[in-house]
C-alpha positions as CSV (number, residue, x, y, z in Angstrom):
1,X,79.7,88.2,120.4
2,X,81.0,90.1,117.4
3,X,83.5,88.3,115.2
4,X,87.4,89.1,115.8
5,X,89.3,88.3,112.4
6,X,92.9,86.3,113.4
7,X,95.4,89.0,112.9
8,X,93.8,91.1,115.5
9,X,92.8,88.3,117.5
10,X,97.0,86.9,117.9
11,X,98.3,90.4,117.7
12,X,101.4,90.2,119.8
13,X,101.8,91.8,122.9
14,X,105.0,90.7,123.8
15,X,108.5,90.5,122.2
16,X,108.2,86.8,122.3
17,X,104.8,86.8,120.2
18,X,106.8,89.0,117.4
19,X,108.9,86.0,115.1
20,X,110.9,86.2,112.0
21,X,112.3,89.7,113.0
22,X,114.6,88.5,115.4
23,X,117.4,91.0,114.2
24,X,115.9,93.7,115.3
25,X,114.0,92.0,118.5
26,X,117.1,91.4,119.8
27,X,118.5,95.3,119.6
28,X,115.4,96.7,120.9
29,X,115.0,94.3,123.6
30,X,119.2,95.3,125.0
31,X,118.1,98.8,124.8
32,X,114.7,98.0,127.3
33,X,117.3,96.6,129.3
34,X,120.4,98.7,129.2
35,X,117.7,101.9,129.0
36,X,119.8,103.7,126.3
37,X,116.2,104.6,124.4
38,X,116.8,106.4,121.4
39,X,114.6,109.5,120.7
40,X,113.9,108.4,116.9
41,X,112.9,104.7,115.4
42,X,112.5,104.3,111.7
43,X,110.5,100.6,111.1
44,X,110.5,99.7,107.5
45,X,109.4,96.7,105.5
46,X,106.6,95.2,103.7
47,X,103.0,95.1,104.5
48,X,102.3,92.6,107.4
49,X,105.3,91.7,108.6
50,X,105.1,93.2,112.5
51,X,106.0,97.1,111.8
52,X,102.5,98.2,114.4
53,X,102.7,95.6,116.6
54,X,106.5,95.9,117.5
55,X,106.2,99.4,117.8
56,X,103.6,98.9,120.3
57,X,105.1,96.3,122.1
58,X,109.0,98.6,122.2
59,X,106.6,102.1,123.3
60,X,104.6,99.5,126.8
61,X,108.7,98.0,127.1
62,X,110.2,101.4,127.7
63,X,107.5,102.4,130.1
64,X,107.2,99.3,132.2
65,X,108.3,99.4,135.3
66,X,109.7,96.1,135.5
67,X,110.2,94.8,132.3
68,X,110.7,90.7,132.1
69,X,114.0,90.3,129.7
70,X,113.2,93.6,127.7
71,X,109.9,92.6,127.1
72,X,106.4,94.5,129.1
73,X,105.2,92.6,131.8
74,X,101.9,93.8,131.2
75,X,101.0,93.7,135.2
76,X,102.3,96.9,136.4
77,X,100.3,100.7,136.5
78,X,102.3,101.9,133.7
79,X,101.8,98.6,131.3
80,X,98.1,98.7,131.8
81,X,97.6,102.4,131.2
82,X,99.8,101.9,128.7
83,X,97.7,98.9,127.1
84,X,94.2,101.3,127.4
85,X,93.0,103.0,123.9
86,X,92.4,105.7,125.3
87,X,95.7,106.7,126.9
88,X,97.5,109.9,126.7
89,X,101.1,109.2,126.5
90,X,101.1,106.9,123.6
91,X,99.8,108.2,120.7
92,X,99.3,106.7,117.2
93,X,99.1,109.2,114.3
94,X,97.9,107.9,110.8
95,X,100.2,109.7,108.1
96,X,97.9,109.1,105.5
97,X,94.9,111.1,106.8
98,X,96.9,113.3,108.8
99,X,99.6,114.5,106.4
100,X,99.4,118.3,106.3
101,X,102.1,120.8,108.1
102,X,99.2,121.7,110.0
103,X,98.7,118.2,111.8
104,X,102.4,118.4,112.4
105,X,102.8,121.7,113.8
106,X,99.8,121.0,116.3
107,X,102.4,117.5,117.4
108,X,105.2,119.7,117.6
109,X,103.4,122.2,119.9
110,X,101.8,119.5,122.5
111,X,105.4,117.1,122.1
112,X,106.4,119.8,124.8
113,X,104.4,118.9,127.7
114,X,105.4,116.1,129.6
115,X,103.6,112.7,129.6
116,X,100.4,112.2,132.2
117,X,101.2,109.1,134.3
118,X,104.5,107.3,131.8
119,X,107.7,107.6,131.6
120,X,107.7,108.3,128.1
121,X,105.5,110.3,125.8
122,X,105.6,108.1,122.3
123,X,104.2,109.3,118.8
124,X,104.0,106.7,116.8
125,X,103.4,107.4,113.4
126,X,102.4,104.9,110.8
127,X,102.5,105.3,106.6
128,X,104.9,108.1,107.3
129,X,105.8,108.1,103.6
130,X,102.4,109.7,102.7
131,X,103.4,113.1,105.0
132,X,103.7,116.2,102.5
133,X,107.1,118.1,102.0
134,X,106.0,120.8,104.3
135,X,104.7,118.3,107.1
136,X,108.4,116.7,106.5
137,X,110.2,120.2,106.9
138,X,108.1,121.1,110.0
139,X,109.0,117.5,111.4
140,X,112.6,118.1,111.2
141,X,113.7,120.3,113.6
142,X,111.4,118.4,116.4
143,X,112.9,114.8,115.0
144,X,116.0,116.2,115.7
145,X,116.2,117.4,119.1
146,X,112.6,116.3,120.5
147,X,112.5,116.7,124.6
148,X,114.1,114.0,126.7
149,X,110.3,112.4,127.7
150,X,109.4,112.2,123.7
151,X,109.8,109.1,121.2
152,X,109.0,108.8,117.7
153,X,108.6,105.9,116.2
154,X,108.0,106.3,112.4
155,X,106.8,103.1,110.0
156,X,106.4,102.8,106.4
157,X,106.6,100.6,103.4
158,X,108.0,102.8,101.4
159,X,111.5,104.0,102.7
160,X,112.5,105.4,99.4
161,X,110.2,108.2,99.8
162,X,111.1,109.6,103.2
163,X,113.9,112.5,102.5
164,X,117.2,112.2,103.4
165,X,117.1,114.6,106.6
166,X,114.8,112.5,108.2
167,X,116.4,109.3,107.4
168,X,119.3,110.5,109.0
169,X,117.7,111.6,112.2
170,X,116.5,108.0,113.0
171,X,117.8,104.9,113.9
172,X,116.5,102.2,110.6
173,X,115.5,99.0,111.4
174,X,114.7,96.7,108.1
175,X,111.7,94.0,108.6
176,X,112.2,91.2,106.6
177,X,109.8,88.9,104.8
178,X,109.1,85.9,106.8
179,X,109.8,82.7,105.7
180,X,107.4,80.0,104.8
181,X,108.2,77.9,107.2
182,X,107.8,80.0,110.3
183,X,104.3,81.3,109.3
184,X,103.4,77.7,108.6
185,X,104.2,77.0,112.0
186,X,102.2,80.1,113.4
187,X,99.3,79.2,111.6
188,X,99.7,75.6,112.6
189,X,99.7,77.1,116.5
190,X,96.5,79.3,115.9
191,X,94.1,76.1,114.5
192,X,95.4,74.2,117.5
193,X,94.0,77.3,119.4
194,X,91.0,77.1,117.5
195,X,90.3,73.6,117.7
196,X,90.2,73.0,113.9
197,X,91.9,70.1,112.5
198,X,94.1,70.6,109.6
199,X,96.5,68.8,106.7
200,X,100.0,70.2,107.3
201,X,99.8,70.9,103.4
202,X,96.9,72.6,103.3
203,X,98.9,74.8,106.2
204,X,101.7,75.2,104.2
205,X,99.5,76.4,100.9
206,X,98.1,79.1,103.2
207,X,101.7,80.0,104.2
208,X,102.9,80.4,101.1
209,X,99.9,82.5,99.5
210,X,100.4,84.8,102.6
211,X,104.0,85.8,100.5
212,X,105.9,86.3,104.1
213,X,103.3,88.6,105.1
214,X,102.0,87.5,108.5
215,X,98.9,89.5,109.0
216,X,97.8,88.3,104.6
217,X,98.9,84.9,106.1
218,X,96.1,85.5,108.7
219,X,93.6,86.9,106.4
220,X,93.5,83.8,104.4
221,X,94.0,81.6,107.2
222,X,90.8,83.3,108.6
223,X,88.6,82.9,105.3
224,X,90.1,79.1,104.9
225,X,87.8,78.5,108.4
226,X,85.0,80.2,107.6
227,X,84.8,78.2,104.2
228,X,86.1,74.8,105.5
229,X,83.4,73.2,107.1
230,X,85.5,70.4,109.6
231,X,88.9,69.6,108.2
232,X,90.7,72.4,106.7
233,X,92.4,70.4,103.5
234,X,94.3,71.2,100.7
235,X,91.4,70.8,98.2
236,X,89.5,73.3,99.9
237,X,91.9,75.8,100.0
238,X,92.9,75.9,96.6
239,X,89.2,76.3,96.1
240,X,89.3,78.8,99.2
241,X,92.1,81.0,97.5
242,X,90.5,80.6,93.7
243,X,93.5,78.9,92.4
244,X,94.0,75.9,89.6
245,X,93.8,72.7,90.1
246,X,98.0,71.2,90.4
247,X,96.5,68.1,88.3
248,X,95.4,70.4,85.5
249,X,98.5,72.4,85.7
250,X,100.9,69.5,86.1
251,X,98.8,68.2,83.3
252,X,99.4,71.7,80.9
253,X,102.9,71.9,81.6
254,X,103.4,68.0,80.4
255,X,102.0,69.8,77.3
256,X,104.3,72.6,76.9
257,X,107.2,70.3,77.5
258,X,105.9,67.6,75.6
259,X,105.2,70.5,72.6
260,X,101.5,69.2,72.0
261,X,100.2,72.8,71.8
262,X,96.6,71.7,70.8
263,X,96.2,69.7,73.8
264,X,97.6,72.4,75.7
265,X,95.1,75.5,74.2
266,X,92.3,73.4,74.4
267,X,93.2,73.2,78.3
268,X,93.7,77.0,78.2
269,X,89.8,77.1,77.2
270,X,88.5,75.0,79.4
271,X,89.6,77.1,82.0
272,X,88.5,80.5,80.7
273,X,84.9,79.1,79.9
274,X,84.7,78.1,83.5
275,X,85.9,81.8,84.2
276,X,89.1,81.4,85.3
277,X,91.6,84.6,85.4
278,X,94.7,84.5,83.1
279,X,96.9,86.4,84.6
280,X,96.8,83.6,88.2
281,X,96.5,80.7,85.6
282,X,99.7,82.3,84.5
283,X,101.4,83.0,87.8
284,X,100.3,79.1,88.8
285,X,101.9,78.0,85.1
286,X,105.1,79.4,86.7
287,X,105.4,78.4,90.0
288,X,104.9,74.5,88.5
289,X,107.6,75.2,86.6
290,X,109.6,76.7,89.5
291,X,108.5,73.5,91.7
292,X,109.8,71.5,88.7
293,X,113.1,73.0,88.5
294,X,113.4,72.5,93.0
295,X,112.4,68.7,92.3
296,X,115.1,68.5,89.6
297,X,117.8,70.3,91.5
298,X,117.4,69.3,95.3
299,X,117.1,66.2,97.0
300,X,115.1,66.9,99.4
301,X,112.4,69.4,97.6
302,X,109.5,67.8,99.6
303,X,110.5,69.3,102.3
304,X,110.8,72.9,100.8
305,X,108.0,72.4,98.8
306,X,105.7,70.9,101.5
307,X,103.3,69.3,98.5
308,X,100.9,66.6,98.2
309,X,103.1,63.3,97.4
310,X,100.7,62.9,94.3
311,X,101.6,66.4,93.0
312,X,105.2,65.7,93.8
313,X,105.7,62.7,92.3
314,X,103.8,64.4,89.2
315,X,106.3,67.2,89.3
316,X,109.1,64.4,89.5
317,X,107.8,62.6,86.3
318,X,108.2,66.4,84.6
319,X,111.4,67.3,86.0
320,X,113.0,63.9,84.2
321,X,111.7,64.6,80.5
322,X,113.2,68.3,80.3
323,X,116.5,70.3,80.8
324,X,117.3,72.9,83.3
325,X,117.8,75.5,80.6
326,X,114.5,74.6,78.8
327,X,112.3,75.4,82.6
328,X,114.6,78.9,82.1
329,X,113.6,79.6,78.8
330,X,109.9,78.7,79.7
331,X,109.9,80.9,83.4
332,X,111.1,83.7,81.0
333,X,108.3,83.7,78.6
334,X,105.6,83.6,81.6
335,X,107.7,85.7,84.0
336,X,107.4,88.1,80.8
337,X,103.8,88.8,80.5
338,X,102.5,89.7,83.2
339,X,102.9,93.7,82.4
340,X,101.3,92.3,79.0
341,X,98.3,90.4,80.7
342,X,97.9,93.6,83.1
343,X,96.7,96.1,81.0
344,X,95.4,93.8,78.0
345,X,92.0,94.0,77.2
346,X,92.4,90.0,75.7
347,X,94.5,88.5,78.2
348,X,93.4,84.9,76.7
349,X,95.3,85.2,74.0
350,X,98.3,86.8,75.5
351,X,98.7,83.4,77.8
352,X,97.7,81.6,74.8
353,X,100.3,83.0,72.8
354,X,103.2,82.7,75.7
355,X,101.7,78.7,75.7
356,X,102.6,78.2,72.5
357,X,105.3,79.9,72.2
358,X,106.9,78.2,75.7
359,X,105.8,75.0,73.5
360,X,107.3,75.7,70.5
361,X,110.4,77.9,71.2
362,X,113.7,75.3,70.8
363,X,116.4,75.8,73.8
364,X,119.5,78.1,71.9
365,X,121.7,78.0,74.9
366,X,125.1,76.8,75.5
367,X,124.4,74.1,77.4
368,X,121.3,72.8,74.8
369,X,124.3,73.1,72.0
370,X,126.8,71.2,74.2
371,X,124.4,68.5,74.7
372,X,123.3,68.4,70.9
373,X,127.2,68.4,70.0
374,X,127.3,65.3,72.9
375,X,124.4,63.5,70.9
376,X,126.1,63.7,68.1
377,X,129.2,62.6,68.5
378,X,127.6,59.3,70.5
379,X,125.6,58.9,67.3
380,X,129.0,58.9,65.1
381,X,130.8,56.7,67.5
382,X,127.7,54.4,67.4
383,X,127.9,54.6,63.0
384,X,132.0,53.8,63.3
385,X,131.2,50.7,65.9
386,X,129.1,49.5,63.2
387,X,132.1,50.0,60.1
388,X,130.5,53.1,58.8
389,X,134.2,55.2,58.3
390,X,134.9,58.8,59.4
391,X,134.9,61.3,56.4
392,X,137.8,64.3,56.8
């Protein structure tokens, strides 16, 4: 049986499946319910984050013929035919290869004849962004007043680029991001389905290198099994995902705080010569820092860091030898170069650079002046303690 990777595999099919969105489950699912179906849907957000898969779900919900709390029930004529490839009245139209006026004046033609066996004829179309000016203009007028058995539902990741007319014409709904937290929990759910046991940190790695994108949360989740041979552990899936080692890093950023910049270049070249990319040794020299700055600023950061306790407790040990404004300073200079590191034809030496710099820089803020000023004045009070007198 041929391989089916995870995203496709877990697809939703239901309202219930689709989580993190629940704004705009909510809305859709009153309007299954009430029937007041709009003629025009605008879903926009980024990459992975249920766009497709809601769209789907919202064109079987307004068909079904009896709908379980706005949702398909996936029993009926209409939600099977509905749920076949090959049916008629729901129709999915990829912008991107389809984007001439051409391709749109042939929908705006057949959009006139009323659906085979449904109650609605839907057009979805996905990447809309990518549709030409003229395709736009020859939308329009069909967007506008489409006949009463027609939906469109448009999706893109690029709102900015859709003009204003059609914007206008259809009601937005925004996806968010989805947190950390819930796609941890999703993925958690799937390896239970699998059978695959699993450290909840090695779950909550995955989640967070998915970047609140479900389906990239998938995608790695899906290479994590193939490369994990029994337990699926945080060891392996840093090696999985190609990322640094948190010991070494913990261990480079205890340099840059600690100013040793020879022990922290000679780190730097370890890691090239065993071909490591500069530009995610960068990224993961920020994100300790970031982690440093949670551990120094929130009580409970284990729980919104969901880390090893031996990396945490590393992380602690770092967050109690520098200042909030110094792990500032330090983000800036890293957060900095990567536009440097992108189109560098030595990115070693750009990270080297921002090393030694971050190493070397000293803290100028108001709050490092402050607490220089604090320092010494403690050191003149102790001088005057010992008889040493004040000079006006």
């Amino acid at each position: 049986m041929a391989h089916i990777s995870l995203y496709r595999k877990y697809r939703p099919d239901t309202f219930e499946g689709v989580f993190g969105q629940d704004h705009i489950v909510r809305t859709l699912k009153n309007q299954v319910k009430t029937g007041n179906v709009s003629h025009a849907y605008l879903f926009t957000g980024t990459r992975g984050t249920g766009k497709t898969s809601t769209a789907r779900i919202f064109a079987r919900a307004i068909n079904c013929e009896h709908p379980v709390d706005g949702s398909p029930c996936g029993k009926c004529d209409c939600c099977k035919e509905a749920a076949n490839p090959a049916c008629l009245d729901i129709l999915e139209i990829d912008a991107a290869s389809n984007n001439g006026v051409d391709e749109i004046r042939d929908l705006r033609e057949k959009v006139k004849y009323p659906p085979v066996t449904l109650k609605y004829k839907v057009y979805i179309i996905d990447e809309v962004h990518m549709l030409s000016t003229p395709a736009f203009n020859a939308l329009l007028k069909t967007l506008e007043e489409p006949p009463k058995h027609a939906v469109f539902i448009l999706a893109t990741t690029e709102v900015h680029k859709l003009p204003a007319t059609i914007l206008s014409r259809c009601m937005r709904f925004d996806f968010r991001l989805v947190s950390a937290e819930l796609l941890a929990k999703n993925l958690a759910d799937i390896f239970d389905k699998e059978g695959r046991k699993y450290q909840p940190e090695a779950v909550r790695l995955i989640a967070t290198a998915g970047a609140g994108s479900v389906r990239d949360s998938l995608s790695i989740a899906d290479m994590c099994l193939s490369y994990c041979d029994e337990e699926i552990t945080y060891d392996k899936v840093l090696e999985a995902l190609g990322a640094s080692d948190p010991n070494l890093i913990c261990s480079l950023c205890g340099d840059i705080i600690s100013s040793d910049v020879g022990a922290a270049l000679k780190k730097i070249n370890k890691l090239s010569s065993c071909g490591k990319n500069m530009a995610v040794l960068a990224s993961d020299v920020a994100e300790c820092f970031r982690n440093v700055l949670y551990v120094k600023n929130i009580k409970d950061a284990d729980d919104e860091l969901g880390l090893p306790k031996p990396i945490l407790a590393k992380l602690k040990t770092l967050s109690e030898t520098v200042a909030n404004s110094r792990i500032l300073l330090i983000l800036d200079i890293f957060n900095g170069i990567s536009g440097e590191l992108r189109f560098s034809s030595q990115p070693q030496i750009v990270v080297e650079a921002a090393i030694a710099r971050a190493a070397t820089e000293k803290d100028v803020s108001t709050a490092a002046i402050v607490a220089g000023c604090k320092k010494l004045e403690q050191r003149i009070m102790q001088l005057e303690a010992r008889g040493l007198p004040r000079r006006s």
